[in-house]
C-alpha positions, 0 to 999 in steps of 0.5 A: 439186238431186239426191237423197241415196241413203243405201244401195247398190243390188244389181245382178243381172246374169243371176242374179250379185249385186253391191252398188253405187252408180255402174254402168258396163257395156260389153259383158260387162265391168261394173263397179260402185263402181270394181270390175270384174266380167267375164260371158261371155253373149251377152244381158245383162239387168240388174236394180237393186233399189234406189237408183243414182246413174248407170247406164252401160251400153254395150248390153245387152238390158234394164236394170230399176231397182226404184228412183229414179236420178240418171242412166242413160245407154245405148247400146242396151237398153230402160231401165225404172225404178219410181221417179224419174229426177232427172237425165237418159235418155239412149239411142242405141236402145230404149224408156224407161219411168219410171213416177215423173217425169223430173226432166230430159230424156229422149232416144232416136234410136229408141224410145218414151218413157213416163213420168209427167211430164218436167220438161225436153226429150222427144225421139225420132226414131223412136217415140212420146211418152206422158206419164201 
């Protein structure tokens, strides 16, 4: 069962501040609750403060969630997360860190892997697997 976030979560994108709950990012289109949003850069470095339900993202440089999550899912970016991830990570390339638990699986085709405990499946073809 997944946990209940009761408030939105406040994205920072390079600096720019927005609310929400269900993120999705491609390229330099994000868009958060339903709502687009549009950034021209070349490197996309995403900071959640708080709680997200999931978090698409199609690449970015970096994604840091100062909370827990139900779902992060990236094509290419390192993926940090202060809190609990009660669903799945899921990267095509770049490193996973969760210092809570993994309540599912994590999976990355090129990076490492770090979390406290991973309760399903751990996978990477090209770096390591580190669980505290």
């Amino acid at each position: 069962m997944f946990k209940s976030f009761k408030s939105m979560a406040q994205v920072i994108v390079n600096g720019s501040v927005i609310n929400g709950d269900n993120i999705e990012i491609s390229k330099n289109n994000i868009k958060v609750d339903g709502v687009d949003y549009s950034f021209e850069v070349d490197k996309l470095g995403i900071q959640i403060i708080g709680d997200v339900k999931s978090l698409n993202i199609k690449a970015c440089n970096t994604v840091k969630i100062e909370g827990s999550c139900e779902l992060v899912d990236t094509l290419s970016g390192d993926v940090t997360v202060d809190g609990n991830v009660n669903g799945n990570v899921n990267t095509k390339s770049g490193d996973v860190s969760v210092k809570g638990d993994v309540k599912q699986s994590v999976k990355t085709m090129s990076g490492d892997v770090e979390a406290t405990m991973i309760m399903g499946s751990t996978s990477t073809m090209s770096g390591d697997i580190d669980v505290r």
